[in-house]
C-alpha positions as CSV (number, residue, x, y, z in Angstrom):
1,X,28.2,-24.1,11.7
2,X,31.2,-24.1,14.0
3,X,32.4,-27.4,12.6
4,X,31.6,-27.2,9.2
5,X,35.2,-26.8,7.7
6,X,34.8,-23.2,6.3
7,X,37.5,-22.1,9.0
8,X,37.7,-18.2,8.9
9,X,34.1,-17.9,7.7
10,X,32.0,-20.0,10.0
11,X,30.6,-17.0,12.2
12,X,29.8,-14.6,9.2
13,X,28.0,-17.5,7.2
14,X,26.3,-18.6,10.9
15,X,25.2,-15.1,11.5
16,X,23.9,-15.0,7.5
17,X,21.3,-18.1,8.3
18,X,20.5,-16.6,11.3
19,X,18.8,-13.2,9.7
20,X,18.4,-15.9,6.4
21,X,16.3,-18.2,9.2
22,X,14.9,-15.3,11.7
23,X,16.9,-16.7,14.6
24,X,18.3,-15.3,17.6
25,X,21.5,-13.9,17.1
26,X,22.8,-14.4,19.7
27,X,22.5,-17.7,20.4
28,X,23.7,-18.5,17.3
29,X,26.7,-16.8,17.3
30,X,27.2,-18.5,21.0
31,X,26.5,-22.0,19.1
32,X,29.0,-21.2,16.2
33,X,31.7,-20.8,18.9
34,X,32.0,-24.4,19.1
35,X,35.9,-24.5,17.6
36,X,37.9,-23.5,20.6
37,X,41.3,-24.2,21.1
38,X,40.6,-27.6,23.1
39,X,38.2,-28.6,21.2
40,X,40.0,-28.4,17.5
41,X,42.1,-31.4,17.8
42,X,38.7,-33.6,18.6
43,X,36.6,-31.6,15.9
44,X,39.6,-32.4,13.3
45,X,40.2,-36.3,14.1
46,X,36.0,-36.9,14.5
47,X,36.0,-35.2,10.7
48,X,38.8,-37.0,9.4
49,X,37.4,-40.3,10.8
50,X,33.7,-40.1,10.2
51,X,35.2,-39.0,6.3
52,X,36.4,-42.4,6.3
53,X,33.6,-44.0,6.3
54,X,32.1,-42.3,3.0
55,X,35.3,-43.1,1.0
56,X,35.4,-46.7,1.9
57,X,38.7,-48.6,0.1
58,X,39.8,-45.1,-0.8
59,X,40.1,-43.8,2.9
60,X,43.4,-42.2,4.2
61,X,44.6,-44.1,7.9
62,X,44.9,-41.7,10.3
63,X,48.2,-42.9,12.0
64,X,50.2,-41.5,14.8
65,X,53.1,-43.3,14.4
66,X,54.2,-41.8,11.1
67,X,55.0,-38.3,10.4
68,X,52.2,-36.0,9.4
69,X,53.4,-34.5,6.4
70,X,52.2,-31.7,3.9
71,X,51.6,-35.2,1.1
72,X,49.2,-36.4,4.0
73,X,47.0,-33.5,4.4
74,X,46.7,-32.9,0.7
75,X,45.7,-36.5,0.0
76,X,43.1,-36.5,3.1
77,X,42.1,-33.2,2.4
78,X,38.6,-34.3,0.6
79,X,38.4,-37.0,3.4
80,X,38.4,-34.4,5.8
81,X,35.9,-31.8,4.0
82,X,33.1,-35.1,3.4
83,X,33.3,-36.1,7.3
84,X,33.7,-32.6,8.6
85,X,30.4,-31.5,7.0
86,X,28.9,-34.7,7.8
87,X,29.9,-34.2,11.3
88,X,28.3,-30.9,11.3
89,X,24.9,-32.3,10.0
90,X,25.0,-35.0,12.8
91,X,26.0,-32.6,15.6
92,X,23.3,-30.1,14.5
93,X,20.2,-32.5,14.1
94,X,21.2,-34.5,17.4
95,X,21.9,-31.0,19.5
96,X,18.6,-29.7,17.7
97,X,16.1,-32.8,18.4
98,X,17.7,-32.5,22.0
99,X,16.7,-28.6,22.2
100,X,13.6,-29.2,20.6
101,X,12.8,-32.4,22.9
102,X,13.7,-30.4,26.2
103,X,12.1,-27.2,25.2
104,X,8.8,-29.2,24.7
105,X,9.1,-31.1,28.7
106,X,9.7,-27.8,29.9
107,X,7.0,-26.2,28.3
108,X,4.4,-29.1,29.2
109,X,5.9,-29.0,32.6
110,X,5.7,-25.3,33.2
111,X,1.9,-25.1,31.9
């Protein structure tokens, strides 16, 4: 949930699936905090990126060298919103199947 691009509502709608789900709070809520300050820029170019790749011809280039303007963000906005959610689904299966996987070796190891 912390990448899904809902900014502002990623922590209530996280802590919703957790009750939704019977999770543990807590580590959800620990999970959801994956947008820090550091780790924005990354989270925003991965989405934008990633969003490229479902829009084909249509895709917006992500360039540095040109001014990133309010016309840029508007036209890449649904570019963004595809790959960011996309992201999320990728992030939360592989970090998931690699819970799930360790979980299991430490349970067969401990007994």
């Amino acid at each position: 949930m912390g990448i899904v691009p809902i900014w502002g509502f990623q922590l209530i709608i996280a802590i919703a699936l957790s009750i939704y789900f019977k999770l543990n709070k807590g580590l959800v809520i620990l999970a959801a905090n994956i947008s820090l300050p550091p780790v924005i820029p990354i989270i925003l170019f991965l989405s934008h990126f990633v969003g490229g790749f479902w829009l084909g011809e249509n895709a917006v280039t992500l360039s540095f060298d040109k001014e990133l303007t309010l016309e840029f963000f508007s036209e890449s906005l649904l570019q963004y919103m595809i790959g960011g959610v996309t992201l999320a689904i990728l992030a939360g299966l592989s970090f998931g199947g690699f819970s799930y996987l360790m979980m299991k070796a430490l349970k067969k190891k401990g007994g």
